[in-house]
N, C-alpha and C positions, 0 to 999 in steps of 0.2 A: 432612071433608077432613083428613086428616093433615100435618099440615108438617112436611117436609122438611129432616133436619138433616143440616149437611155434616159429611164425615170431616173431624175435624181433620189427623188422622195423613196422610193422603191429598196435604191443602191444602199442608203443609208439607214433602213430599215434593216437590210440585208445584214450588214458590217454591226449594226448595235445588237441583231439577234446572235452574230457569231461572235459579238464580245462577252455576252452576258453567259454564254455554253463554255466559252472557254476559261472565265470566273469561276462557274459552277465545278468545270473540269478539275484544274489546276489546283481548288481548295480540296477538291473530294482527296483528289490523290496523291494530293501532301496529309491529309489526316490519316489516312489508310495505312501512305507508305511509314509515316512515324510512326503510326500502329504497332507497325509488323516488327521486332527485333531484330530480323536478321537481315532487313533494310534503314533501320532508322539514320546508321550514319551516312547512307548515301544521300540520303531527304535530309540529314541537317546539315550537307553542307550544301544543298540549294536553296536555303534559309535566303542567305541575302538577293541571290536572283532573283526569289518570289516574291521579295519586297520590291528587285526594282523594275522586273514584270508589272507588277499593282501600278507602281508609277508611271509609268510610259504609258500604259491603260486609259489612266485619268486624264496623262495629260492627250490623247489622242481624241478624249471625248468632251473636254473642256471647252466651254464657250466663251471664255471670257476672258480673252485676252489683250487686258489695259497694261498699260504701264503699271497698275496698282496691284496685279499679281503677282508680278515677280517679287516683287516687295513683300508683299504677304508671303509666298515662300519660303522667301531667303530668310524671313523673320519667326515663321515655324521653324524652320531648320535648326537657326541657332540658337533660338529661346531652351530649344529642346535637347539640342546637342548643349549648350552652355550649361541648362540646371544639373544635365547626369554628369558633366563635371566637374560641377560643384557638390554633386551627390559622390563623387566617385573619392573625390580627394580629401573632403570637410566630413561628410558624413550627415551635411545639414541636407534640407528640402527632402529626400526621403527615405533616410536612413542609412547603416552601415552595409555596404555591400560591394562586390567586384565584378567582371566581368569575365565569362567565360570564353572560348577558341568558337564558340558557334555563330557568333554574326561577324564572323571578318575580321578586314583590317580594322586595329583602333588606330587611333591620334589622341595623344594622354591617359593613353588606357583608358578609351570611351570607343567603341565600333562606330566607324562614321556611319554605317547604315544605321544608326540609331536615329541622327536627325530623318532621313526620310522616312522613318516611321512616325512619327511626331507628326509632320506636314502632313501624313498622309490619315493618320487618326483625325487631325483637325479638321480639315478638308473632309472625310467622310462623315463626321459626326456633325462637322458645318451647315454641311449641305441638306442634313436629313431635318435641320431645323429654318431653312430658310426660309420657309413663309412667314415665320412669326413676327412681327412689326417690331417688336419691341429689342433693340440689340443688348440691353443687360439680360435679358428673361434671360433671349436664345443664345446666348454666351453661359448663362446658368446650363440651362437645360444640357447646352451642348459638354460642357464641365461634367457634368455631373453621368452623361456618358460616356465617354474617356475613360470617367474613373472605373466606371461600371465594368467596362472593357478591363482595363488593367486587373481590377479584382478576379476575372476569371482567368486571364494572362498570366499571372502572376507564380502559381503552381505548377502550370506548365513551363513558364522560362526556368524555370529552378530544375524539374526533371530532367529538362533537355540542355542544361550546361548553357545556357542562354546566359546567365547570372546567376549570383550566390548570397546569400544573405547572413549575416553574421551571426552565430547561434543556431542557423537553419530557423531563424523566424522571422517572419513578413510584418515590421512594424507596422501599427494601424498608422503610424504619420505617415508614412509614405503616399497611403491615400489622398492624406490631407495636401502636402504637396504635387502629388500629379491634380488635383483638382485645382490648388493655387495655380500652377504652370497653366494650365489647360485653359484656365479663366481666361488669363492674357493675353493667349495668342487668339481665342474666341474672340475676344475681343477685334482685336484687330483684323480677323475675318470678317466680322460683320462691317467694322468701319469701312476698311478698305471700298474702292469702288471699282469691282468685277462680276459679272453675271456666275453668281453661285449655285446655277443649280446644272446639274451632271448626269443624263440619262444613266448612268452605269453605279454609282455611287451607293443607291438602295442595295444592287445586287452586293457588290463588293463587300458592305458592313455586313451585311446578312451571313456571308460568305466568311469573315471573318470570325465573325461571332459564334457561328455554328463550328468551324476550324477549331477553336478552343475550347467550347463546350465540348465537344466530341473528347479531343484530347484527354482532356480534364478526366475521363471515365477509363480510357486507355493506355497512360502513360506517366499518371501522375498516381506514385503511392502511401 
């Protein structure tokens, strides 16, 4: 009797087609469920789940695992968790604003699930630039997507108790500084040395970006 040996090639085609369904899934039906009013509070408090769903995602589809990853990381995490702490307490980097009951636990009145959203903007916006030779362009480039994300972000975390802003207005600095932040830790994505590119990462941003748009028409008034 011969035994039967699986295509790898095959297996793992299998597992990235039922990641990128289950991407698609997960963002339809947290934009839906926020939709709907007479489910949103059940969808915002799986707010931080679906953040750290997205992470375990990436990291299950991640090639590149040096020593120089976890560093990159650890150094999204904190660049990101650090600046909304300085945003939270000074008022400086992107203005006056607090923290709402929808992403979690804080630590200083900052939602730790905040850093893994920082790592995880970086990392997806990194990624979508990393053929470009050049590491200031695609550190620009990749900045300058972040911020683009935040501006549609931005009215939606306000609808949904995400955050509040002083006056109920979205200073233009704020931009300025998620572009400043963003820059840095771009930066340090590209330096670093780990294999940046992430079969699943296209769907993901796409997935996000569409998550927000949607919203934006839905729940924000």
């Amino acid at each position: 009797m011969h035994k039967v040996v699986p295509d790898r090639a095959l297996d793992s085609s299998i597992k990235l087609t039922l990641a990128k369904v289950f991407i698609v899934v997960i963002y339809a039906v947290g934009a839906v469920g926020l939709s709907l009013p007479e489910y949103r509070e059940w969808f915002l408090a799986l707010t931080p789940a679906q953040l750290l769903v997205s992470l375990v995602l990436l990291l299950l589809f991640h090639r590149g695992w040096t020593d120089a990853f976890p560093i990159f990381a650890a150094a999204a995490f904190w660049m990101g968790f650090g600046a909304e702490l300085i945003g939270i307490h000074t008022g400086y980097l992107f203005g006056d604003y607090v923290y709402g009951p929808t992403l979690g636990v804080q630590l200083w009145e900052v939602p730790i699930i905040i850093g893994v959203n920082w790592f995880l903007l970086a990392y997806l916006t990194g990624s979508a630039f990393q053929k470009i030779d050049n590491d200031y362009y695609a550190a620009f480039l990749g900045a300058v997507a972040m911020t683009a994300i935040d501006y549609i972000l931005e009215p939606v975390a306000v609808s949904l108790d995400f955050w509040y802003w002083k006056f109920d207005q979205i200073p233009a600095g704020n931009y300025l500084g998620w572009f400043g932040v963003s820059f840095l830790i771009h930066l340090i994505f590209r330096k670093a040395n780990f294999e940046k590119s992430n079969p699943i990462t296209l769907w993901m941003l796409l997935g996000m970006i569409l998550f927000f748009t949607v919203l934006n028409f839905t729940v924000v008034e």
